[in-house]
C-alpha positions as CSV (number, residue, x, y, z in Angstrom):
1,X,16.9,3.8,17.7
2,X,13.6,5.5,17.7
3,X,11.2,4.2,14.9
4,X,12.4,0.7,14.6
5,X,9.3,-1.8,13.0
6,X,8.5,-4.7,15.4
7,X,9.8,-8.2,13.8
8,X,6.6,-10.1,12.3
9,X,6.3,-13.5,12.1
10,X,4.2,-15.6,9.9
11,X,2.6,-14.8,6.9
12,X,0.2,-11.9,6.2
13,X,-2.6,-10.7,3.4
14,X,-0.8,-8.2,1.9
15,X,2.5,-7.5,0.5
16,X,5.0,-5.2,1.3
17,X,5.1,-3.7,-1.8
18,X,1.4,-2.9,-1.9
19,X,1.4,-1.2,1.8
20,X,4.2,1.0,0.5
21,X,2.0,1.9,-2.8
22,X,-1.0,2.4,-0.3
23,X,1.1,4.6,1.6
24,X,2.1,6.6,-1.3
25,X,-1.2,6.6,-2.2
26,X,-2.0,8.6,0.9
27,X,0.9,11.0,0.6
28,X,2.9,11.2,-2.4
29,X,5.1,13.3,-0.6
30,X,5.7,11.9,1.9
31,X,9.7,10.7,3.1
32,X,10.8,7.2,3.2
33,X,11.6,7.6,6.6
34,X,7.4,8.1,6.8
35,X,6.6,5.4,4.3
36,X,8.5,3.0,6.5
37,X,6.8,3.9,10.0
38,X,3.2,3.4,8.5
39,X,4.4,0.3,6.6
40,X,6.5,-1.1,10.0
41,X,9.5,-1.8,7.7
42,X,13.1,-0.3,7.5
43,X,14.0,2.7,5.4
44,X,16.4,0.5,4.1
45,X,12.9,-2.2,2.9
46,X,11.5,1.0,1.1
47,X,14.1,1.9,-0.7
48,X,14.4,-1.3,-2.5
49,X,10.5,-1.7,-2.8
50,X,10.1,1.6,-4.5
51,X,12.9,0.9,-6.7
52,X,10.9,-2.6,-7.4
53,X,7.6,-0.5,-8.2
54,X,9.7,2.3,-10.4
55,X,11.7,0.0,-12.1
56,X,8.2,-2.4,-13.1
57,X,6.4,1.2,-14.1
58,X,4.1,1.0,-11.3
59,X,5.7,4.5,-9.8
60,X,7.5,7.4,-11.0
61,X,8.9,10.3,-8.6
62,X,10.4,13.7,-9.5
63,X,12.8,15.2,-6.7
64,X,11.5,18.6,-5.4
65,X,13.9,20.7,-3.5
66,X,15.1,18.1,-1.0
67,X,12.1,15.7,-1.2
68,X,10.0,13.4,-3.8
69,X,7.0,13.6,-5.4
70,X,5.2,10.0,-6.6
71,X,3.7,9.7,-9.1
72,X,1.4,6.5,-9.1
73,X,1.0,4.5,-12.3
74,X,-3.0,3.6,-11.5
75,X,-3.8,1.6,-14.5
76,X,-0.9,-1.0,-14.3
77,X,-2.5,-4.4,-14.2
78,X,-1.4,-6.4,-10.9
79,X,1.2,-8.9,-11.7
80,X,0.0,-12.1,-10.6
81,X,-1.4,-13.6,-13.3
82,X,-4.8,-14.7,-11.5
83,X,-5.3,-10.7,-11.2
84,X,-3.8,-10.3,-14.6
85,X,-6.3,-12.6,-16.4
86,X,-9.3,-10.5,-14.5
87,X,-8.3,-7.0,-15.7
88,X,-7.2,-5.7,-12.1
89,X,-5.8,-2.6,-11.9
90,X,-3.3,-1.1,-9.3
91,X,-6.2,1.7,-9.3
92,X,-8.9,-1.3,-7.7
93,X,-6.3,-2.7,-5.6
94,X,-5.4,0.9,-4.0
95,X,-9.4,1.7,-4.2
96,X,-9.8,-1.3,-1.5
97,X,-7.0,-0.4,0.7
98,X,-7.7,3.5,0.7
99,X,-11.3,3.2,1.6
100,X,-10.7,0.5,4.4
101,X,-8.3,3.3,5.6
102,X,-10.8,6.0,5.5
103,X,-13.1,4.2,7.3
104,X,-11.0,2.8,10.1
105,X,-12.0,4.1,13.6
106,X,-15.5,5.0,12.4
107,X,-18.3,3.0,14.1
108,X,-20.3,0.3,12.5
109,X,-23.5,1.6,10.8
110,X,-26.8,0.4,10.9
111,X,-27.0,-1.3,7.4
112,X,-23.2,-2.5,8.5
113,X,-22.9,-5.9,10.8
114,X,-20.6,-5.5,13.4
115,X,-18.6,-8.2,12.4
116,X,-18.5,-9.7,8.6
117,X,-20.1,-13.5,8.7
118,X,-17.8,-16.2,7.6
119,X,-18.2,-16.9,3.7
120,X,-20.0,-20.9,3.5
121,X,-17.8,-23.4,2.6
């Protein structure tokens, strides 16, 4: 089967559920079939995320002729209550992960180090 996401081991930063809001983010037109490529998880995995995020009010779609359109619930606080106690937003979560997207691929610039320094312990 063409498309199939590699397995992945381990833990990571991120959720699934907030790659597939980032990814709606980008595109809220875009298929599941799409959302699941970018994200490296089945159709099947979307599906039951995006009913997750519709069914918490963090998404809303409308069907257009044989498609959806998202509709992104931006100032939804994060659920965790460590986010939920500082006010964050799905709007500041989806800020971060859009604008590391935008920038990926574009060289360093001069005010930028090349690599981030490790925070002191």
């Amino acid at each position: 089967m063409v498309g199939v996401p590699e397995s992945h081991t381990g833990w990571t930063f991120l959720t699934n559920h907030a790659r597939v809001l980032a990814a709606i983010a980008e595109n809220q037109s875009a298929r599941i079939r799409d959302i699941a490529a970018h994200c490296r998880l089945t159709e099947r995995a979307v599906q039951k995320i995006i009913a997750d995020l519709e069914q918490d009010g963090y998404l809303s779609h409308t069907r257009e002729g044989r498609g959806n359109t998202y509709r992104i619930e931006p100032t939804r606080g994060l659920r965790h209550p460590t986010e939920a106690d500082l006010g964050l937003t799905v709007a500041s979560l989806l800020s971060l992960l859009l604008q590391d997207e935008a920038h990926r691929g574009d060289p360093p610039s001069r005010n930028t180090p090349a690599s981030p320094r490790p925070a002191a312990l």
